[in-house]
Backbone bond lengths (Angstrom), bond angles and torsions (degrees), N, CA, C in turn:
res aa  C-N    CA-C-N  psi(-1)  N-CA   C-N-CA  omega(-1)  CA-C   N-CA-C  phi
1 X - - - 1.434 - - 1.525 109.71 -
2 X 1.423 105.20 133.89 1.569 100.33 169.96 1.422 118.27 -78.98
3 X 1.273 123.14 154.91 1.182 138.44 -153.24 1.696 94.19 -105.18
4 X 1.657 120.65 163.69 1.191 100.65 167.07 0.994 141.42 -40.76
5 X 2.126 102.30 -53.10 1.476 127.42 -153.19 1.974 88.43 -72.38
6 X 0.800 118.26 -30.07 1.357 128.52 176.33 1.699 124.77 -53.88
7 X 1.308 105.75 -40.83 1.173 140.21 141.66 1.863 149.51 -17.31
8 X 1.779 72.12 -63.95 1.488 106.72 178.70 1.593 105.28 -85.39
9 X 1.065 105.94 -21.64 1.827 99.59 -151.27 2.284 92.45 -101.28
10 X 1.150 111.38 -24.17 1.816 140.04 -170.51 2.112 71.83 -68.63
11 X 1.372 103.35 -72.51 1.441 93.19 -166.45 1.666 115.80 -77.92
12 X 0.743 130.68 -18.41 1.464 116.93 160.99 1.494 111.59 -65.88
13 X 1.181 133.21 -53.40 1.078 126.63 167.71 1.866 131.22 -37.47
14 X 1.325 95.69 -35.45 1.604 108.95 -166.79 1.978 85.30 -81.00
15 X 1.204 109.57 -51.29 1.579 119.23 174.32 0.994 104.19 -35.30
16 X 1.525 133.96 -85.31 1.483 130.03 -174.39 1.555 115.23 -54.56
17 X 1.265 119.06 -30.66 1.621 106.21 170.08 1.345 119.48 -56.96
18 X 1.427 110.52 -12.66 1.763 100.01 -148.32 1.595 76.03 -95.34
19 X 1.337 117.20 -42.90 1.608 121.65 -148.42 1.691 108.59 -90.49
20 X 1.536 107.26 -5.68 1.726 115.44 163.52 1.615 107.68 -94.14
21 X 1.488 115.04 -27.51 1.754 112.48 169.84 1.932 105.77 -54.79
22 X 1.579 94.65 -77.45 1.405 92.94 176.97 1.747 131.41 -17.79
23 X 1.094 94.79 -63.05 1.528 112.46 -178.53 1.500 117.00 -57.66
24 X 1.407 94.43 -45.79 2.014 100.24 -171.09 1.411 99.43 -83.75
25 X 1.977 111.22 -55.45 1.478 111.09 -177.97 1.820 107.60 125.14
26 X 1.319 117.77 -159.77 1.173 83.43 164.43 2.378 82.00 -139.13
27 X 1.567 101.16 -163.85 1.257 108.27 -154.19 1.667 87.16 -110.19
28 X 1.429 105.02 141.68 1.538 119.58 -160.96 1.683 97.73 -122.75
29 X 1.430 116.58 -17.88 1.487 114.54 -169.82 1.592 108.98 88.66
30 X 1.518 127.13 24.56 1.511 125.04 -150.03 1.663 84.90 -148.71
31 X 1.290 122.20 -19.94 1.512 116.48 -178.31 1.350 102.33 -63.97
32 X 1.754 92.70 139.28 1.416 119.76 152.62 1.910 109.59 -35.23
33 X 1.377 103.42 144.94 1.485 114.50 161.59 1.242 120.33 -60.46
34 X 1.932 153.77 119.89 1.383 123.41 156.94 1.565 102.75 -16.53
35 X 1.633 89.20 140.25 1.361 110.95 145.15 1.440 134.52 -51.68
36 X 1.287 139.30 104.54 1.328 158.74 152.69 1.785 117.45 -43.29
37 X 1.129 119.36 105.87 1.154 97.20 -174.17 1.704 116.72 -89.25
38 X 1.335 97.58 9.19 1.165 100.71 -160.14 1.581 104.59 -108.91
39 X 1.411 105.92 -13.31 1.442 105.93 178.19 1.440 120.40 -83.46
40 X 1.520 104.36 13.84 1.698 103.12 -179.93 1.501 117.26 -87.84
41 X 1.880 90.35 -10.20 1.892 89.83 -168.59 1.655 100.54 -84.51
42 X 1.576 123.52 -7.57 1.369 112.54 -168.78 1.602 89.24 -100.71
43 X 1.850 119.36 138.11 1.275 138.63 173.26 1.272 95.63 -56.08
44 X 1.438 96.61 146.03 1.911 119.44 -174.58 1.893 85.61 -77.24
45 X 1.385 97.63 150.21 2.276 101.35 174.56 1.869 72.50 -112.42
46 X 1.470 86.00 161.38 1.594 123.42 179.96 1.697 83.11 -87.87
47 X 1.490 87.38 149.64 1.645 98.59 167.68 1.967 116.09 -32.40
48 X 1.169 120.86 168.16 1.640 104.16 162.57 1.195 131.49 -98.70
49 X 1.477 104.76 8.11 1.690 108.87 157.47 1.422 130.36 -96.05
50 X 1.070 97.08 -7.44 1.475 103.03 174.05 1.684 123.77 -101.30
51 X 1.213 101.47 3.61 1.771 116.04 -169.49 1.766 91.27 -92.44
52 X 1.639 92.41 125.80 1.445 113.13 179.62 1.882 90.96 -86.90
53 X 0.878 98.06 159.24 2.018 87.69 152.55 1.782 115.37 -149.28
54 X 1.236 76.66 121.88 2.036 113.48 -168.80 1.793 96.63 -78.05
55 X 1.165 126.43 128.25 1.452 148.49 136.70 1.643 86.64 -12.91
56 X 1.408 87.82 156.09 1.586 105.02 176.15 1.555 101.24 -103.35
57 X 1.411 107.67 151.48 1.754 121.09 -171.81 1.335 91.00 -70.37
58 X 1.601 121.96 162.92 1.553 113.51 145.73 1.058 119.22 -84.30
59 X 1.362 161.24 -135.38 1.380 162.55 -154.39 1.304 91.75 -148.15
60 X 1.194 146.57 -46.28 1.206 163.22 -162.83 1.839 131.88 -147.46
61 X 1.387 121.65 128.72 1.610 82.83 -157.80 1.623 106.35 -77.08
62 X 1.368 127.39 -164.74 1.324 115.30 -166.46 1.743 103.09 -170.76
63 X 1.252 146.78 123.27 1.391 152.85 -154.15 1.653 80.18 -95.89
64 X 1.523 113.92 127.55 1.458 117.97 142.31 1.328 129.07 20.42
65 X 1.062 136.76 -164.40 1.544 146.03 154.10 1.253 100.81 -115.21
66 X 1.439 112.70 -41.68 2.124 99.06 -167.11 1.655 94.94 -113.59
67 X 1.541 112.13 40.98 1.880 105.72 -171.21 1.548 87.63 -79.56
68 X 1.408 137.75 -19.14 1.320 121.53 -171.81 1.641 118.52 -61.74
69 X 1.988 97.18 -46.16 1.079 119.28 161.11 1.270 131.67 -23.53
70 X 1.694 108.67 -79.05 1.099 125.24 -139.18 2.086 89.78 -93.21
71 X 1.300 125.87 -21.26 1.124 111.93 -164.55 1.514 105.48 -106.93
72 X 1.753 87.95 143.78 1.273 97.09 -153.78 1.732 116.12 -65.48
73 X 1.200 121.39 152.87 1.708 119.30 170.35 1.177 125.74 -126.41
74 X 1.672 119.18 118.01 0.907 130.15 -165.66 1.624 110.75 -76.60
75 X 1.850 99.55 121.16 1.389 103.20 -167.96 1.623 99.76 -130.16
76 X 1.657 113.74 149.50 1.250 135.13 -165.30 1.680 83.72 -58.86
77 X 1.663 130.96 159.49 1.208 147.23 155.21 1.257 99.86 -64.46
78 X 1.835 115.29 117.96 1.398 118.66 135.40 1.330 125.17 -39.54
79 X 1.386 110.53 146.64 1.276 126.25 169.81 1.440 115.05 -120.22
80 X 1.310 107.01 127.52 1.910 114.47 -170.62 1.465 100.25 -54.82
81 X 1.140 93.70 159.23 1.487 104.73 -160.73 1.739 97.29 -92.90
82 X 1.113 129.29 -26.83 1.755 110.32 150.58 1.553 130.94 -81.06
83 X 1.117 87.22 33.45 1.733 108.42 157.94 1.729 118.06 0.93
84 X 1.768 85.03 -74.43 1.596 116.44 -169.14 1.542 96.14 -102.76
85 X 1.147 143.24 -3.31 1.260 129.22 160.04 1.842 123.85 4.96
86 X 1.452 111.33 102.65 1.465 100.75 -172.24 1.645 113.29 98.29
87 X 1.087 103.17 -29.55 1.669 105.45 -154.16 1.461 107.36 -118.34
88 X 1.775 116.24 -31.81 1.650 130.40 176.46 1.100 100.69 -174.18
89 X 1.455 106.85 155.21 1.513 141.53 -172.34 1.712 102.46 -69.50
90 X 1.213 151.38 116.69 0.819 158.28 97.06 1.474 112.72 45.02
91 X 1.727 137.88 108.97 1.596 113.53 -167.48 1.559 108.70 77.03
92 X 1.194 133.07 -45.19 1.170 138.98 -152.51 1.731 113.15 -63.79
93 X 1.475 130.88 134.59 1.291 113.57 -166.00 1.759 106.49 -68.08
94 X 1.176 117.01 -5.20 1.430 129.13 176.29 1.695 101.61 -59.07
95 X 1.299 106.53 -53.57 1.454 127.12 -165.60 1.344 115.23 -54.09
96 X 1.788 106.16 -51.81 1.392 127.81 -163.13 1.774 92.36 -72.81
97 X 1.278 112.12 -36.49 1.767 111.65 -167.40 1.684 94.43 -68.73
98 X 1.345 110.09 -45.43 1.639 103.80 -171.61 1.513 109.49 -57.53
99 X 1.867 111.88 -34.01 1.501 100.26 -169.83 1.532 110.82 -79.33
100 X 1.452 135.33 -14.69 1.111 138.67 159.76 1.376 107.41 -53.41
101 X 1.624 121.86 -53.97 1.768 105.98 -171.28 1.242 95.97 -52.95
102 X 1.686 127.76 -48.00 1.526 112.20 -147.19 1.676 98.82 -77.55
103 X 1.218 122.32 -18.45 1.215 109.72 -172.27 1.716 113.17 -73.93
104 X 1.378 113.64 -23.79 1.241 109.00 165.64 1.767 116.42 -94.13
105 X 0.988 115.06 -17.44 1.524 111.67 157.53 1.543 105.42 -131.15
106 X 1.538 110.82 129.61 1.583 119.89 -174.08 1.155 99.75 -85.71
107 X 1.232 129.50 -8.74 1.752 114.01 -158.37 1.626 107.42 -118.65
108 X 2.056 96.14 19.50 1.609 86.58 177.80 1.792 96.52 -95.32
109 X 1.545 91.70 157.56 1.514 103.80 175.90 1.565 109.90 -137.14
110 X 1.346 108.09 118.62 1.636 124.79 -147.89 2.074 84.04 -76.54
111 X 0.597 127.77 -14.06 1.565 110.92 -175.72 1.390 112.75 -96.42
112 X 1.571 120.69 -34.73 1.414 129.18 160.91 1.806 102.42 -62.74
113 X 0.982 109.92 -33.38 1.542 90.84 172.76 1.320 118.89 -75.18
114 X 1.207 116.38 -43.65 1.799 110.52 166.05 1.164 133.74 -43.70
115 X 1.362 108.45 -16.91 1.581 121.17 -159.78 1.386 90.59 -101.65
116 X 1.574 121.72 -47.59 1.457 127.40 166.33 1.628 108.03 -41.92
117 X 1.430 120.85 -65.77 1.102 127.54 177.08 1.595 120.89 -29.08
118 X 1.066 113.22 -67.94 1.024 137.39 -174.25 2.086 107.38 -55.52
119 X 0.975 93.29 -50.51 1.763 94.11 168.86 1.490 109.22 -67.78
120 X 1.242 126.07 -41.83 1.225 129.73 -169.31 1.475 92.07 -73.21
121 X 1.379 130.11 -41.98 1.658 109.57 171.29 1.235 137.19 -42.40
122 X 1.425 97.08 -66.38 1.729 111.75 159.52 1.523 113.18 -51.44
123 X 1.105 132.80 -34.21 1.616 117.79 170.87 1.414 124.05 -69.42
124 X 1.323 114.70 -20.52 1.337 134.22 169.18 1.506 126.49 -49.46
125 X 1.472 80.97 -76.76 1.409 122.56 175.65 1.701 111.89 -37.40
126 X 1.600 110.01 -46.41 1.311 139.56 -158.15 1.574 79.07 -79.33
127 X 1.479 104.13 -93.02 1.512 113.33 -146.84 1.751 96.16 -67.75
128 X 1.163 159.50 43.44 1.727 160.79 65.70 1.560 107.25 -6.08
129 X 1.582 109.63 -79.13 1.590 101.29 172.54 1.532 107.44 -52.70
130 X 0.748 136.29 -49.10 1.741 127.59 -158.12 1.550 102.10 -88.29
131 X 1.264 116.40 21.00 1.406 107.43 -164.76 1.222 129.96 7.80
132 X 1.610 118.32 59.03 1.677 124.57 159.17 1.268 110.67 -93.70
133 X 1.373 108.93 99.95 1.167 156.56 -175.26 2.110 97.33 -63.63
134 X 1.006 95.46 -58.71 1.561 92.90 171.64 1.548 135.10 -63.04
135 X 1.449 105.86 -21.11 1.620 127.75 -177.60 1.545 87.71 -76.11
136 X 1.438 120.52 -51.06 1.235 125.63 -149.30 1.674 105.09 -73.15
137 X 1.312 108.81 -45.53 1.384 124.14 -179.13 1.992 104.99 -43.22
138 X 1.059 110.95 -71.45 1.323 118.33 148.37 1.625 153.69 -2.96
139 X 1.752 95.59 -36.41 1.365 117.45 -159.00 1.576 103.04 -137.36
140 X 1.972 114.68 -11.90 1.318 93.55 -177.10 1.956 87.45 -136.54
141 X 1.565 81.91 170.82 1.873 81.28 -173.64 2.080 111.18 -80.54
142 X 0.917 109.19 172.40 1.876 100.03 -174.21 1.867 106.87 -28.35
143 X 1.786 97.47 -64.52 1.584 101.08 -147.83 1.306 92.28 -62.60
144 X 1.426 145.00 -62.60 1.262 141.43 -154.07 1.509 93.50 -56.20
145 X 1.634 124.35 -63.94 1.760 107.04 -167.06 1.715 99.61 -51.21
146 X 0.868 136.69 -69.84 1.791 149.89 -170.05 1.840 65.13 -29.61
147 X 0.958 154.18 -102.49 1.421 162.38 -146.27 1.760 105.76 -33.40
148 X 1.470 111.92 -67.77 1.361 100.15 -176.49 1.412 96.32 -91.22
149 X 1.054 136.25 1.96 1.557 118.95 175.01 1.917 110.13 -82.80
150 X 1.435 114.93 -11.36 1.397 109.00 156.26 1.164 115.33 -89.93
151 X 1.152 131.42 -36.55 1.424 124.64 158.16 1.470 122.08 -29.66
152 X 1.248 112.76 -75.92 1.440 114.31 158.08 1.376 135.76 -0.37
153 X 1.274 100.67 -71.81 1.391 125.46 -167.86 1.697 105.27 -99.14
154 X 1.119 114.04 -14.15 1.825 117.19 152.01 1.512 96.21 -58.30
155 X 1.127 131.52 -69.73 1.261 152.37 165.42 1.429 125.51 -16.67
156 X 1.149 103.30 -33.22 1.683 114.53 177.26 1.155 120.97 -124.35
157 X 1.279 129.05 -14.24 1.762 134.10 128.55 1.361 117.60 -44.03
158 X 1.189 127.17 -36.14 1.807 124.34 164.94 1.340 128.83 -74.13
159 X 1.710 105.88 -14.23 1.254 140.30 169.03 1.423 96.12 72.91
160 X 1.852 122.76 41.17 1.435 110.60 176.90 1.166 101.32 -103.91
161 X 1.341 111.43 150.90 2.158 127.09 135.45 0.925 136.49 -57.32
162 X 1.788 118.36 137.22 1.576 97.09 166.51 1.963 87.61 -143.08
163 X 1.398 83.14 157.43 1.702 102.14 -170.74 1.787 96.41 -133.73
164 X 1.876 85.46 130.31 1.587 83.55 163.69 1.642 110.86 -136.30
165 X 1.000 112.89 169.43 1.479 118.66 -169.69 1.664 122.89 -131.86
166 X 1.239 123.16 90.69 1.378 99.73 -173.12 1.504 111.57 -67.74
167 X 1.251 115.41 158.04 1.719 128.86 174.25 1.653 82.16 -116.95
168 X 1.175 127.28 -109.37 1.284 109.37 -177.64 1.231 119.08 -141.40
169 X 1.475 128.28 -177.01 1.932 122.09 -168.41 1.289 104.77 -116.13
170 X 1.408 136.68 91.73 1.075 153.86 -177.46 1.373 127.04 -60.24
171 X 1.296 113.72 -40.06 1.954 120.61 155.87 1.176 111.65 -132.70
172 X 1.281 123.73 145.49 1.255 136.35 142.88 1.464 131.01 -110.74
173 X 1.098 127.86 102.19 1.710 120.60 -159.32 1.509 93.10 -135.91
174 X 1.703 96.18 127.59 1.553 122.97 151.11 1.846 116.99 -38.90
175 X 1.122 142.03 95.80 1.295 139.92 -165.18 1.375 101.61 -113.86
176 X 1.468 118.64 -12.99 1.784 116.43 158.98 1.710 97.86 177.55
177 X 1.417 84.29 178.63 1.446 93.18 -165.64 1.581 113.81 -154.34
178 X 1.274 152.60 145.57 1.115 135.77 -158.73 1.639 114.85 -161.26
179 X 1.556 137.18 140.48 1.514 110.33 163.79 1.611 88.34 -112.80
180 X 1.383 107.80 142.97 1.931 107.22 168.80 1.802 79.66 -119.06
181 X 1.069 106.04 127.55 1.580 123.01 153.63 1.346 80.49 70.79
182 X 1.597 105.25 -129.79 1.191 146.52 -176.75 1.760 128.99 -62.11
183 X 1.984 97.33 -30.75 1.230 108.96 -177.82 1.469 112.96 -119.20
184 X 1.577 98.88 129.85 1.636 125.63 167.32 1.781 97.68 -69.58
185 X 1.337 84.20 122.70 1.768 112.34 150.40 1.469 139.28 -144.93
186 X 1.363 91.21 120.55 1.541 105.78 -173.01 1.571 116.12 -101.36
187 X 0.859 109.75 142.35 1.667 114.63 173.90 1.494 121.03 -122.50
188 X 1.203 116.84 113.04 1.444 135.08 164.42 1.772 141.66 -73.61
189 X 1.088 111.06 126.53 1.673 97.53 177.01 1.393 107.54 -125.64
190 X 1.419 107.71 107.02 1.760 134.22 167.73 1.537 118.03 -72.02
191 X 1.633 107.13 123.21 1.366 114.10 -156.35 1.803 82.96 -121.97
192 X 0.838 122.55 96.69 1.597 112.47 177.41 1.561 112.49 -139.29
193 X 1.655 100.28 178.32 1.892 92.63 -174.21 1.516 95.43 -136.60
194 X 1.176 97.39 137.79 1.712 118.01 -154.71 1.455 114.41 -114.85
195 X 1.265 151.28 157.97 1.461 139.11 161.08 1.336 87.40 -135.64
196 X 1.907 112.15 113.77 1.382 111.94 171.69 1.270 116.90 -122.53
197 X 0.901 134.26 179.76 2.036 125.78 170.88 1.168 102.21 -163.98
198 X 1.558 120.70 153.05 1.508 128.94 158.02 1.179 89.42 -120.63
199 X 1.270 90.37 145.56 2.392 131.24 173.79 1.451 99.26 -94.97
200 X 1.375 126.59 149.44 1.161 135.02 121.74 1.468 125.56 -84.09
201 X 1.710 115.48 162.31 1.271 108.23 -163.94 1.727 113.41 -53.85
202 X 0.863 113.38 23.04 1.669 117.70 177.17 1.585 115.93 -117.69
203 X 1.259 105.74 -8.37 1.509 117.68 -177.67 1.644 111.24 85.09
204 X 1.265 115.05 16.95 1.441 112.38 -178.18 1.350 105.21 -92.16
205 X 1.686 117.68 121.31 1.392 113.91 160.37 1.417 132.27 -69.51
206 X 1.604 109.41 122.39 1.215 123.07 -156.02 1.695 110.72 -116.25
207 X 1.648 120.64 -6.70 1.160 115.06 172.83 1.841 82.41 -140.72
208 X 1.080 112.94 168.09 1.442 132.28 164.46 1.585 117.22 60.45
209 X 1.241 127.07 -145.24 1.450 113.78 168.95 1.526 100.10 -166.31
210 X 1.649 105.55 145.03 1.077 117.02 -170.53 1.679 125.17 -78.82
211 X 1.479 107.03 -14.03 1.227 120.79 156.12 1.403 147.81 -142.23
212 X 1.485 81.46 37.95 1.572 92.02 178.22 2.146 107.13 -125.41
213 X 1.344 91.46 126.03 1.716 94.64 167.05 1.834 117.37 -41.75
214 X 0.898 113.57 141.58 1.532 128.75 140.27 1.062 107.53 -147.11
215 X 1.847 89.64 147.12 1.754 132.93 172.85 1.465 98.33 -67.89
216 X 1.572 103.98 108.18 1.491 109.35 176.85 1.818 110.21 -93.02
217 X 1.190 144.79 153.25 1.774 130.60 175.54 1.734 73.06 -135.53
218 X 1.477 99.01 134.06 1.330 105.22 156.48 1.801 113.75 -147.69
219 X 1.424 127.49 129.35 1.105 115.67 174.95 1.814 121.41 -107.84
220 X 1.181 97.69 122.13 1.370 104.01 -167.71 1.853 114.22 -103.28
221 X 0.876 155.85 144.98 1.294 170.85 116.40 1.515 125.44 -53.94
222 X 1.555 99.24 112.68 1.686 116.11 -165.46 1.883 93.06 -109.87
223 X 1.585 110.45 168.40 0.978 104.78 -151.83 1.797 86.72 176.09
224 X 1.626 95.05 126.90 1.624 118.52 -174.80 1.458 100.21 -174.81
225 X 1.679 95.87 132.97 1.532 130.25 167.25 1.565 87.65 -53.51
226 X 1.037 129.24 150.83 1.420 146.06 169.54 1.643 112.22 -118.15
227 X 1.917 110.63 11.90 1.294 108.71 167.18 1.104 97.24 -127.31
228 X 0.935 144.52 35.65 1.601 150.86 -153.17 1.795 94.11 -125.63
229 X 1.225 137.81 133.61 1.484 140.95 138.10 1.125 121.92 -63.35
230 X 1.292 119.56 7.21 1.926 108.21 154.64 1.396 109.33 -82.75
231 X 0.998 120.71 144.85 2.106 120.23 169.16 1.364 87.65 -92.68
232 X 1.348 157.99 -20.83 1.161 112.73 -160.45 1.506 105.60 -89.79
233 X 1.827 105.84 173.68 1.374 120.23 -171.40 1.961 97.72 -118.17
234 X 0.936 108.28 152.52 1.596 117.65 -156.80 1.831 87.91 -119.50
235 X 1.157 115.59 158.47 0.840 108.70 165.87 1.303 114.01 -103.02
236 X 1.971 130.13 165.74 1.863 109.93 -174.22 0.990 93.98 -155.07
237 X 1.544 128.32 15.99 1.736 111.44 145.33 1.515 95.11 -166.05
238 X 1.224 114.67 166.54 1.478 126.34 -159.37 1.502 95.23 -132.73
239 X 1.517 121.17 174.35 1.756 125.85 148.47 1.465 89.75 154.81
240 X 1.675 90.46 176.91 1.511 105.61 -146.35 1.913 89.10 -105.75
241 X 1.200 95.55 128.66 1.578 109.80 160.91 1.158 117.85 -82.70
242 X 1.793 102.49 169.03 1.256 118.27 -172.76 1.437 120.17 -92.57
């Protein structure tokens, strides 16, 4: 038989069961896990169907190992190395002056200019004896005409002639070449054979000879703005070669 105290203690007990169920509840298999305190320091993952996966950053960014290699570099066009073929030596400081004109004008061509040159000599040359003063104006820069245009007219105060004749122009050679600023200058040395004479007012030849050749050398210096829309080249100093 149970005893009171036996009694008393059956129902307190059944008491606190009923009134710790209530409160806590009972367990469905659906409860949360205890709390972990330790599982807060590892990042939550996205479901695993929905996780893209991204390349890893570098720490710093960083070009390839062979990006020097492999990427391309934009480089000025070589130019064959007989460039000047005919016209200058290869290396030659002649050479380097020609590739400066062309680099500021592309559309010069050093052999069409010689050929220019070379006519413009003989027209020179010519209209000096014939004193056409207007051909000349044309073909040389101020100081040089101011130059043969006193000549000239020394020339016709003595009341003399002079006649020249080409036979033919035997060299023409590039001997330098230059751009300063704006202006191309080239320099030429003319190897040619000439029959010239001066008259006095009586027709007597008094310098040169009227039928005999001479080996003329003359080096002349041509000269053009290379921003200028005239093509022609002027000539801007003259003298006598060796």
């Amino acid at each position: 038989m149970f005893d009171i105290y036996t009694i008393i203690f059956l129902a307190l007990a059944v008491f606190i069961f009923l009134r710790l169920r209530s409160v806590l509840g009972q367990r469905t298999g659906r409860e949360r896990p205890p709390y972990d305190p330790y599982s807060a320091r590892e990042a939550r993952r996205p479901v695993a169907d929905k996780v893209v996966t991204l390349p890893p950053r570098p720490a710093a960014p960083a070009a390839p190992a062979d990006a020097v290699t492999t990427r391309p570099i934009e480089t000025p066009p070589t130019q064959p190395a007989d460039r000047w073929k005919d016209v200058a030596d290869a290396g030659s400081a002649v050479a380097s002056g020609l590739d400066a004109i062309v680099a500021a004008e592309p559309d010069f061509d050093a052999k069409h200019f010689v050929t220019g040159a070379r006519t413009a000599y003989e027209m020179i040359v010519t209209a000096f004896a014939e004193g056409d003063r207007r051909q000349l104006r044309n073909l040389l820069s101020r100081e040089v005409y101011d130059g043969f245009d006193a000549a000239i007219g020394e020339r016709e105060r003595r009341g003399e002639t002079a006649e020249s004749r080409f036979v033919s122009i035997d060299g023409s050679t590039i001997t330098a070449a230059e751009l300063r600023a704006r202006t191309a200058q080239i320099t030429v040395r003319f190897v040619s054979k000439l029959v010239s004479a001066t008259r006095d007012r009586s027709g007597t030849v008094i310098d040169g000879s009227a039928d005999k050749v001479s080996d003329v050398t003359d080096v002349w210096t041509f000269a053009r703005d290379v921003s200028s829309r005239d093509p022609n080249w002027k000539v801007v100093a003259t003298e006598a070669g060796q």
